[in-house]
N, C-alpha and C positions, 0 to 999 in steps of 0.2 A: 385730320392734320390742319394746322394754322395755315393761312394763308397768306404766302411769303411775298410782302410787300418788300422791295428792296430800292434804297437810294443810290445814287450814286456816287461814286468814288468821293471819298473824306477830301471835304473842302483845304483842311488843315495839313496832310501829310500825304494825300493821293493815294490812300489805299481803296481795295473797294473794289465792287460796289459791297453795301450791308446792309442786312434783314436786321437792321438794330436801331434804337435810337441813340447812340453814342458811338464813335468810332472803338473799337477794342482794339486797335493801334495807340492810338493815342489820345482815347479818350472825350476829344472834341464833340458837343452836340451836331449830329445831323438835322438837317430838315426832314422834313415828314415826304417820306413818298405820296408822288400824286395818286395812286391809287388806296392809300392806306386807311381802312378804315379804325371805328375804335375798339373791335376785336383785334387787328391787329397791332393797334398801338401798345398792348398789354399781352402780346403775344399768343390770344386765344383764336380755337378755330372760330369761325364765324355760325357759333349753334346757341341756342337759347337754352341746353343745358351748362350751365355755369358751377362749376368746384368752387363755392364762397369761399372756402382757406386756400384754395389755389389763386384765388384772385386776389386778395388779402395780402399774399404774399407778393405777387409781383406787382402790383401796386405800388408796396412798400419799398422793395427793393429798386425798381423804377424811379418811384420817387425823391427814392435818396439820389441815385445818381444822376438825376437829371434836374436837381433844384438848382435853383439861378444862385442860392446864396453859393453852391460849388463852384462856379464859371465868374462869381462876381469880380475877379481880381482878371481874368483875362480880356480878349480883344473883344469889339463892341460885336463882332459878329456873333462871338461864342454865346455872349449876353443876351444877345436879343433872342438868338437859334432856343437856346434854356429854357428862356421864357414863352418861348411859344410850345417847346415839346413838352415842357412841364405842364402849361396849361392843358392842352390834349391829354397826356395821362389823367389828370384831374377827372377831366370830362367824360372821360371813357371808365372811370372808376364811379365815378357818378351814375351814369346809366346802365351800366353793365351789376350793379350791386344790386337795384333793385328791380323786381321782375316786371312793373308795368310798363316800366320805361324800356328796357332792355326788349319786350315783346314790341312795342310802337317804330325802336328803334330796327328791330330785326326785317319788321316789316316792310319800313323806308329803304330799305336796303334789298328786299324782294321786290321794289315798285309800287307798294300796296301802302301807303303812308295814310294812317288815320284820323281824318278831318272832323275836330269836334264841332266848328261852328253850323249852324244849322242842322244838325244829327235831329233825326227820329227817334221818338222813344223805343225803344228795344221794344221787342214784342213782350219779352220776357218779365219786362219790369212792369207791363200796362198798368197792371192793378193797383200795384203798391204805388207808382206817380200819382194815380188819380188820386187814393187815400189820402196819400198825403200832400197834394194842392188842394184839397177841403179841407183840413186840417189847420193849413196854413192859412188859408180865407177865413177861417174863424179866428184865427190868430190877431190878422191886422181888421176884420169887426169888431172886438170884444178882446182888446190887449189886456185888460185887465179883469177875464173872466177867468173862470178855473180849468183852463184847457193845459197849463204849464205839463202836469203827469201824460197826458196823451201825446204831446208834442217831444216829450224827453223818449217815451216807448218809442216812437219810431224815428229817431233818433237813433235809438238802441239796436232797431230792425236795421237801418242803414249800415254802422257800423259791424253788424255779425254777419249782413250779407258781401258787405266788401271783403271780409276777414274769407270766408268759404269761397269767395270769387280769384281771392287771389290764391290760396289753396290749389284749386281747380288749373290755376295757370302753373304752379310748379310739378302738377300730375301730368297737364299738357307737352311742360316740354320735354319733359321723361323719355315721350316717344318718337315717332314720324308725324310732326306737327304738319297740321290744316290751317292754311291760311287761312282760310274762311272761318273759320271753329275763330282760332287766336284773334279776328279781326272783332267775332261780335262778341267773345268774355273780354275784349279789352273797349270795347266800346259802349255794354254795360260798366264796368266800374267807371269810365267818364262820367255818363248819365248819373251813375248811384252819389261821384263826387260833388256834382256839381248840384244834384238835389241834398244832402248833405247840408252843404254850406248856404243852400238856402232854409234849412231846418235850423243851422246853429245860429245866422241872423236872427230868426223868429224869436230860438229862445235870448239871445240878447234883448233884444226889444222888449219882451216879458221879463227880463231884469232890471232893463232902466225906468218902465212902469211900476213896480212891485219897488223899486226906490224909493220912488216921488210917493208912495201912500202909505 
């Protein structure tokens, strides 16, 4: 079951208290309960299995009700209430849609919040990092050697291992999730991201050379 975060009585007509973001008296945007997080600002329990057409839906339906252009002709409170629960549905449809955020997010929310800056290479990945920091060290030696085909394959590795990584996390949360398991397939895809985008640099830099000749 969701977990019922509830405000207090409607600023605008004193009913109350409600498990809602709009009064269903009279419609007025509520504030966000202090304890509310962004499962339940979209009314889901707080579990990393997610119904995408069930979230889809109340998103949408949330969304409409709670956009500022609805409240724009009332009092400044209404307005501004709008504008803050609208941006939190946002937020919460944002990370709740897709699984690595929604895992990171579940996390912070167990205590367990996963710190990418100074991270250890995953055990998992040792090999394929080192491959391809040689790889890359021949890149920026010899920008204009014939490395572009080697540099695009693992590229290619990159992109088919994040695809089965994230796989892996929608079989994970299937079941009675491990934090420990969820912390290190989600702290391989960091690593896998952020080597990635050190591969897509490279091959930019082998286009702006392969320009100029």
């Amino acid at each position: 079951m969701a977990h019922a975060a509830t405000t207090p009585e409607c600023w605008r007509c004193q009913t109350g208290p409600h498990a809602a973001l709009l009064c269903p008296a009279c419609e007025a945007p509520l504030p966000l309960a202090p304890d509310a997080d962004l499962f339940t600002v979209l009314g889901l329990p707080r579990s990393l299995a997610v119904d995408r057409a069930d979230l889809e839906r109340r998103y949408h339906a949330m969304s409409r009700a709670v956009h500022p252009d609805r409240h724009q002709t009332g009092d400044a409170r209404a307005r501004e209430l709008a504008e803050r629960v609208s941006a939190a549905v946002n937020r919460a449809y944002r990370t709740l849609r897709d699984p690595v955020l929604r895992g990171r997010y579940w996390l912070e929310l167990h205590g367990r919040p996963l710190h990418e800056s100074g991270q250890k290479v995953p055990p998992a990945l040792a090999t394929l990092v080192f491959e391809t920091q040689e790889k890359l060290e021949d890149v920026r030696a010899d920008p204009a050697g014939a490395v572009r085909a080697d540099v695009e394959a693992v590229r290619a590795e990159l992109v088919a291992r994040l695809g089965r990584l994230r796989d892996e996390l929608q079989r994970l949360y299937g079941g009675a999730v491990d934090a420990d398991e969820l912390a290190r397939r989600l702290s391989e895809i960091a690593y896998l991201r952020t080597l990635r985008g050190d591969v897509e640099a490279a091959l930019g830099e082998l286009s702006g050379t392969d320009s100029r000749h």
